[in-house]
N, C-alpha and C positions, 0 to 999 in steps of 0.2 A: 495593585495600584490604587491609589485612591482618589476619589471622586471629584471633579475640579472644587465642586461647591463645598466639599469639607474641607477642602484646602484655605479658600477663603475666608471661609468663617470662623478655621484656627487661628490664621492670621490676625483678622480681627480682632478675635478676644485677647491671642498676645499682645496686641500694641494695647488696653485696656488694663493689663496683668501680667505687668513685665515677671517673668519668672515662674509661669504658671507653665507645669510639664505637657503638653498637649497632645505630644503625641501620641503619648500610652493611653489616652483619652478618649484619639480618634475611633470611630465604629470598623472595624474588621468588614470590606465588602462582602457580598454573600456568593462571588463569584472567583475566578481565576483566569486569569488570564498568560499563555504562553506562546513561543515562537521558538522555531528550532530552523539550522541550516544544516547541512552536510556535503558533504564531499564522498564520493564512491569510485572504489576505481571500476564496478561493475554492478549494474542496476537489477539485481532478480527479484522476480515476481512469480510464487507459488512455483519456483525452480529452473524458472526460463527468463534467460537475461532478454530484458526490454530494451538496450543499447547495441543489440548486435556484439556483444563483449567486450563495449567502450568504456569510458570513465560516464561521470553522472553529477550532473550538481544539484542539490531536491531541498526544498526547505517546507515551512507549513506554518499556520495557527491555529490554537486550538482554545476552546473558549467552553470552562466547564460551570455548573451552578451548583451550592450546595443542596438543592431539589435532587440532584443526579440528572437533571438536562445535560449534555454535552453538543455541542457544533467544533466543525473544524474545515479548516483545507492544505490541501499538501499538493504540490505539483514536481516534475522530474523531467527532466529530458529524456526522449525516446529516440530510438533508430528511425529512421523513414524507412530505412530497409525492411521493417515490419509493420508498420502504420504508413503507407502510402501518402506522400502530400505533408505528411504531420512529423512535426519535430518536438511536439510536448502534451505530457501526461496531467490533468491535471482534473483533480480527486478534491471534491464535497459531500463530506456525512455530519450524522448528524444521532443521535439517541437517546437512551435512558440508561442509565445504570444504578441499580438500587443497592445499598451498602449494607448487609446484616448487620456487619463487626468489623472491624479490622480485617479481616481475613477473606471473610467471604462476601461475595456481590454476584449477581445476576444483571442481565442486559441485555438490549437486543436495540438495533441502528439499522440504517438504510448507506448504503456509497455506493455516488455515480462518479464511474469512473468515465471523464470525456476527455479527449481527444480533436483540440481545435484545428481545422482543415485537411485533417486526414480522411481517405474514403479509397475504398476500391478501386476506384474507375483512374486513379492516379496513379496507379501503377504504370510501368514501361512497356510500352509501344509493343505488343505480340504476346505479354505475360498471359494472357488470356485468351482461349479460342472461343470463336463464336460470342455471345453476347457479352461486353464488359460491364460485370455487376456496377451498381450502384449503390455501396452498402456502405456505411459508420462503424464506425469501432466500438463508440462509446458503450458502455454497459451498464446498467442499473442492478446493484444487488440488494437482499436485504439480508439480517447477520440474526442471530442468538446467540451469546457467552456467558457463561461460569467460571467464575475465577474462587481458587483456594489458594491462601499465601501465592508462592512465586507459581502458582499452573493457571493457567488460562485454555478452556477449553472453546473452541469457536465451530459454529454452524452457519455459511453463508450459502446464499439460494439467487440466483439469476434471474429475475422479472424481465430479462429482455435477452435478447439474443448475446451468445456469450461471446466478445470483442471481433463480430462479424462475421460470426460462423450460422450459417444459415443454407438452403436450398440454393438461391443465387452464386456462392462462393463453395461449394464444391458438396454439402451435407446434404445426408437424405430426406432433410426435414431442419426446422428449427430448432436453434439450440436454449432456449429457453426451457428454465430448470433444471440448468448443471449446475454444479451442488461440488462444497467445497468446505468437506469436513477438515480441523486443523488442533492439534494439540500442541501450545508451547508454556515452553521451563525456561525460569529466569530466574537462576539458582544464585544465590548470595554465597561465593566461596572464601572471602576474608572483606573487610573494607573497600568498600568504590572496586573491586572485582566481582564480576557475574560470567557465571558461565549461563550460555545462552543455547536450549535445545528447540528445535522443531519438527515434526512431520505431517505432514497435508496428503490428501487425494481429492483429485480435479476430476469428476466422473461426469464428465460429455453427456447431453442430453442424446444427444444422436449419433452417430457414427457418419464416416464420409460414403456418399454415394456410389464412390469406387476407392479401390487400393490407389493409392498412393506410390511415387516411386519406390519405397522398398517394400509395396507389396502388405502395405498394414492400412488398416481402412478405422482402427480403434484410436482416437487420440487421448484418452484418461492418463494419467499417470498418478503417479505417488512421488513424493518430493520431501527431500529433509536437510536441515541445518545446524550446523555442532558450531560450536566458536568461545570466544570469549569477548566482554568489552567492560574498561575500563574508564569511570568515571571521575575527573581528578577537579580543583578547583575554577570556582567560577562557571559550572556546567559543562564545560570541555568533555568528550568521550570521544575515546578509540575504541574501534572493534579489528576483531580479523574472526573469519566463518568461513567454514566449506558447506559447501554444497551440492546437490546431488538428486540424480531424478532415475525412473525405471523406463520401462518402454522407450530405451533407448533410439530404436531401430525407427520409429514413428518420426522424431526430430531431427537424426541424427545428418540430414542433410534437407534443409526445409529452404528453400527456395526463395532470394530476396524478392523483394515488391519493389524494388527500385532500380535492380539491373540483373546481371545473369547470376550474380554469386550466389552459391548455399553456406549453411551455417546448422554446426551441432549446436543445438540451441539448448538441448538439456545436455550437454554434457556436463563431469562431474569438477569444478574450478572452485577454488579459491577467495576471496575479495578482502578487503579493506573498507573501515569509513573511518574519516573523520571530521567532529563536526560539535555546535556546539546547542545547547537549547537555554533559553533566557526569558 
């Protein structure tokens, strides 16, 4: 986009030198500017849908410099059923990414992930014995990535308790410094087609202070994504992915925050997006 005051000053000189090309003239800004919307029929996050297995509507901006500065934000609707009190997700980072070549770059960012009016203590009437925590969701991470052609390798680290899990909310200790190694492929299989790979492990700083109803006290898991999506004009992209998590038994009936229901939270489903960035 260009800058109001070179706008003006183009103009300017056109009325001065009718016929004079100006545009190819104008300076190239040193930045970039974009915005994306989507539509999901099911919001996962490192293999555990954030919607209680609903649909999702998530958009974002992001705002890069050619220094390799980057800022951005994305937000998404969430379950109450899992974030107590709270019905949206919503994510500000920010980094560096330095470009060898074409191909290869390094980088490292900081995202907090917050979570406006959701907390513990909002949950329903009896969810909790004895004292009703007082805890947030949000979470502060900070990331390192290497990227080669379509791999991007990623190391993110937790600086704060990981989306509420602490001593107060059922762990033996604070979850600060769980850690969430992740490799993805965004493989170019013909024009505006990609096949899209992922796999992550979420390794829990601490473990729960007791087993859990089935008897599992470990909540780490490993998590991965196979699909495709397709890029057509004007920015337009559809996707479809599965996805799929281990330590089944840990999620597989995890307890809503907002009434009596459970929910397989890693089981293995399917999803859709569509949406567009401009």
């Amino acid at each position: 986009m260009l800058d109001r005051r070179v706008i003006a000053i183009a103009f300017a000189v056109s009325c001065a030198a009718p016929g004079l090309a100006l545009a190819e003239d104008a300076p190239k800004p040193p930045y970039t500017l974009s915005a994306n919307v989507f539509l999901v029929s099911d919001y996962f996050f490192r293999g555990i849908t954030q919607t209680w297995g609903k649909p999702a509507i998530q958009g974002g901006f992001d705002f890069s410099h050619e220094t390799g500065i980057y800022l951005g934000t994305w937000a998404s609707n969430v379950s109450g059923n899992q974030y107590a009190g709270g019905s949206m997700e919503w994510d500000l980072y920010g980094g560096y990414l330095h470009k060898f070549n074409d191909d290869v770059s390094l980088g490292a960012g900081v995202l907090y992930y917050y979570y406006p009016g959701a907390n513990t203590s909002k949950a329903y009437p009896g969810f909790w014995t004895g004292t009703v925590p007082d805890v947030k969701f949000d979470t502060f991470e900070g990331n390192i990535q290497a990227n080669w052609k379509w791999v991007n390798a990623k190391f993110s680290y937790a600086f704060s308790n990981y989306f509420g899990a602490n001593q107060d909310t059922g762990f033996k200790d604070d979850t600060k410094g769980t850690m969430y190694p992740e490799v993805n492929v965004n493989y170019p299989l013909m024009d505006n087609l990609t096949l899209v790979a992922h796999v992550g492990y979420t390794k829990y700083a601490e473990k729960l202070a007791a087993p859990n109803t089935q008897g599992k006290d470990d909540p780490s898991y490993a998590d991965w994504k196979l699909g495709v999506s397709y890029v057509w004009k004007d920015g337009w992209t559809i996707g479809a992915y599965y996805v799929d998590t281990n330590n089944k038994d840990f999620y597989k009936a995890t307890p809503s925050l907002a009434n009596t229901d459970t929910k397989d939270l890693a089981r293995a489903s399917g999803y859709i997006t569509v949406g567009r960035t401009f």
